[in-house]
C-alpha positions as CSV (number, residue, x, y, z in Angstrom):
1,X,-157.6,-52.4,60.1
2,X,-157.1,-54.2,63.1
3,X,-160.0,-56.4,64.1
4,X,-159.0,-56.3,68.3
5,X,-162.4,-56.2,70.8
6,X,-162.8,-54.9,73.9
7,X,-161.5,-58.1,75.7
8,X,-158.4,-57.9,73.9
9,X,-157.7,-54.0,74.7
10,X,-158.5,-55.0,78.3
11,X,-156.3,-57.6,78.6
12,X,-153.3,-55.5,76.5
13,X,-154.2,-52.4,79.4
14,X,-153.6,-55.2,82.3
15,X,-150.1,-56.0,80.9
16,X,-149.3,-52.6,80.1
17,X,-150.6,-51.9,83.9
18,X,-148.5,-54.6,84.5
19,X,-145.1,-53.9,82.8
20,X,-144.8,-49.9,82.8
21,X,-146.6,-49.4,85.9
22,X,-149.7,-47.4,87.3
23,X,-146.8,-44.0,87.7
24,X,-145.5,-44.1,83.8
25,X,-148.9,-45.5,81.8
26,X,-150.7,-42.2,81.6
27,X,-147.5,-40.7,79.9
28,X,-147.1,-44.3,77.8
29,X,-150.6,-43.5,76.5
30,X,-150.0,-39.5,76.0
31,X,-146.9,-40.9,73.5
32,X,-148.9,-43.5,72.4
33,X,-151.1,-41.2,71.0
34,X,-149.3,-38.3,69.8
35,X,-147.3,-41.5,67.6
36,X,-151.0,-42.5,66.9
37,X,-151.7,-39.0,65.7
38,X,-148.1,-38.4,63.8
39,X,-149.4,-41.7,61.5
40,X,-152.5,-40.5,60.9
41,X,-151.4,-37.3,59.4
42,X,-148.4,-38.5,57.7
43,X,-151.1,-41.0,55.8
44,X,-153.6,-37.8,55.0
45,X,-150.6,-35.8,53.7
46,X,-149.4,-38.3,51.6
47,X,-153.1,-39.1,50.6
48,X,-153.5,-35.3,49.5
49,X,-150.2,-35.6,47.6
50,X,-151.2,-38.3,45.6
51,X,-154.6,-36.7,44.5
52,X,-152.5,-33.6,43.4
53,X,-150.0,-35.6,41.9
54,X,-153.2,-36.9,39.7
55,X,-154.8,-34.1,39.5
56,X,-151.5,-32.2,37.7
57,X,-151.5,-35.8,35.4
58,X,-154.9,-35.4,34.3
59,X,-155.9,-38.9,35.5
60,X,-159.3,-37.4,37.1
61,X,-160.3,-35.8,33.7
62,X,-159.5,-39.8,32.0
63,X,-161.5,-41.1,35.0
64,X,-164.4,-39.0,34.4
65,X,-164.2,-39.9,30.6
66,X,-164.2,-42.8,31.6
67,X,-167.0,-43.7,33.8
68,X,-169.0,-41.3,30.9
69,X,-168.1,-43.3,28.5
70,X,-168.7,-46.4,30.0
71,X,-172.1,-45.2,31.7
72,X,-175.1,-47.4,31.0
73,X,-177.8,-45.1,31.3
74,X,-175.7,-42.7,28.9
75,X,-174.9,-45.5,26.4
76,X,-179.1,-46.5,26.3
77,X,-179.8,-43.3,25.4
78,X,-177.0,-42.6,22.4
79,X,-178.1,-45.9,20.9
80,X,-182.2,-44.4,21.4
81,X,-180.4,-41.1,19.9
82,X,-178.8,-42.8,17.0
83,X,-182.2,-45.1,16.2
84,X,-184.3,-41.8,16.4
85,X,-182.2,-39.8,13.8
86,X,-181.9,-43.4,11.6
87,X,-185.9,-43.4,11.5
88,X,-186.5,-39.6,10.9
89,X,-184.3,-40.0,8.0
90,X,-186.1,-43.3,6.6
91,X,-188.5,-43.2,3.6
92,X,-190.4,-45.8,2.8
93,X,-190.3,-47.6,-0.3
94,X,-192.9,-47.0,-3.1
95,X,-195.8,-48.7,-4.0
96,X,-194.7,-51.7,-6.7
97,X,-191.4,-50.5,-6.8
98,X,-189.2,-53.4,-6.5
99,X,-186.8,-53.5,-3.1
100,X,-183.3,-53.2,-4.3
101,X,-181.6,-56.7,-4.5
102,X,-177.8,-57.3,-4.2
103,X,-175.8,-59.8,-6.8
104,X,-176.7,-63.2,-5.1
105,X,-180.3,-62.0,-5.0
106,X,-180.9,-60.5,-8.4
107,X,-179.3,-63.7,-9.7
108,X,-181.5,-66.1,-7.9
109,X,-184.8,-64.0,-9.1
110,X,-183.4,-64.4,-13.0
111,X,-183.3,-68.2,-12.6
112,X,-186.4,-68.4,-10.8
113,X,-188.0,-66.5,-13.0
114,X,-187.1,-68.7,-15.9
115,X,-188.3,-71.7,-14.2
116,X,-191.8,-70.3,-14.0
117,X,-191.3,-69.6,-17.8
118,X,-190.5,-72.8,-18.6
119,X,-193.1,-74.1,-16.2
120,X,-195.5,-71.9,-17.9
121,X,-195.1,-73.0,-21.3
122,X,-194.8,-76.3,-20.6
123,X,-198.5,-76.3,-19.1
124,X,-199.8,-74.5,-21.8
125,X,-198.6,-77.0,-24.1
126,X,-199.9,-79.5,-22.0
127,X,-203.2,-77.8,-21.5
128,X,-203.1,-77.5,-26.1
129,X,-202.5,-81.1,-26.7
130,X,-205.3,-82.3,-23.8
131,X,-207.9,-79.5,-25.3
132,X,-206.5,-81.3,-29.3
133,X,-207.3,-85.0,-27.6
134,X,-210.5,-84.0,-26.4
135,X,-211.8,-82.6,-29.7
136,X,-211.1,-85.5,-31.5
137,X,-212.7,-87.7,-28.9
138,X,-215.9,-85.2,-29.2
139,X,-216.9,-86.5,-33.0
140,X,-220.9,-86.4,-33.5
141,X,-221.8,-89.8,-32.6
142,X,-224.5,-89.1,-35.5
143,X,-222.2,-88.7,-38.4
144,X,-220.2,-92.1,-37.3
145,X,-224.3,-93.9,-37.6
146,X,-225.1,-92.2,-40.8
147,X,-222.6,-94.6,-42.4
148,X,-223.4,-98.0,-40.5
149,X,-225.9,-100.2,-42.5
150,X,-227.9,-100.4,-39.5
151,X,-228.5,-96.6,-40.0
152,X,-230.2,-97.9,-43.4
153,X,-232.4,-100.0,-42.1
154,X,-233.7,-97.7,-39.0
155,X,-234.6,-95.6,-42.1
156,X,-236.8,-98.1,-43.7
């Protein structure tokens, strides 16, 4: 409370020594104390009277909610509680069972799926009209010589 050292006690005893005199300073110190004393329980009464006070207001019972509530260790293991009972109840999904899709998602699949349609068909058509090229490209090169007069003459 008071942050006085043993220099400044001395030097408060030499005035006191001083002012009241070597005859009176035992009894100044006797009062001084008993005053000393008087404070000191005056403060511890009215410290015990608060705590009742409290006590009958139920503010110990909201402290001690309190500091449960708000207790670390306590809130780690209610969230390890709570993730325990969430797996336990978990199942996992089936094999080639599709995950379940929301609006947004289901609506996205639809119109990527129709691309890959569309790209599908458009590469089969492609794939139709090279395999057409390519067969006409692939005539015998004998029939075309069969008809040539040089064919003729080879002959002869």
């Amino acid at each position: 409370m008071f942050s006085i050292g043993w220099t400044e006690l001395m030097v408060i005893g030499i005035v006191a020594l001083i002012v009241v005199g070597p005859k009176d300073l035992p009894n100044l110190f006797r009062s001084l104390g008993k005053v000393t004393g008087k404070a000191r329980r005056m403060a511890r009464d009215f410290q015990r009277a608060m705590e009742e006070a409290a006590d009958d207001a139920g503010v110990k019972d909201v402290a001690k909610d309190l500091n449960k509530m708000t207790n670390p260790k306590k809130m780690g293991l209610d969230a390890l509680n709570d993730a325990a009972e969430r797996f336990d109840k978990w199942e996992p999904p089936k094999p080639g069972a599709a995950p379940p899709r929301g609006p947004a998602t289901q609506k996205l699949a639809e119109e990527r799926a129709e691309q890959a349609r569309k790209i599908h068909e458009e590469t089969a058509k492609r794939a139709a009209e090279k395999r057409a090229a390519e067969a006409e490209a692939d005539v015998p090169p004998a029939a075309e010589n069969d008809a040539s007069p040089e064919a003729e003459t080879d002959k002869a």
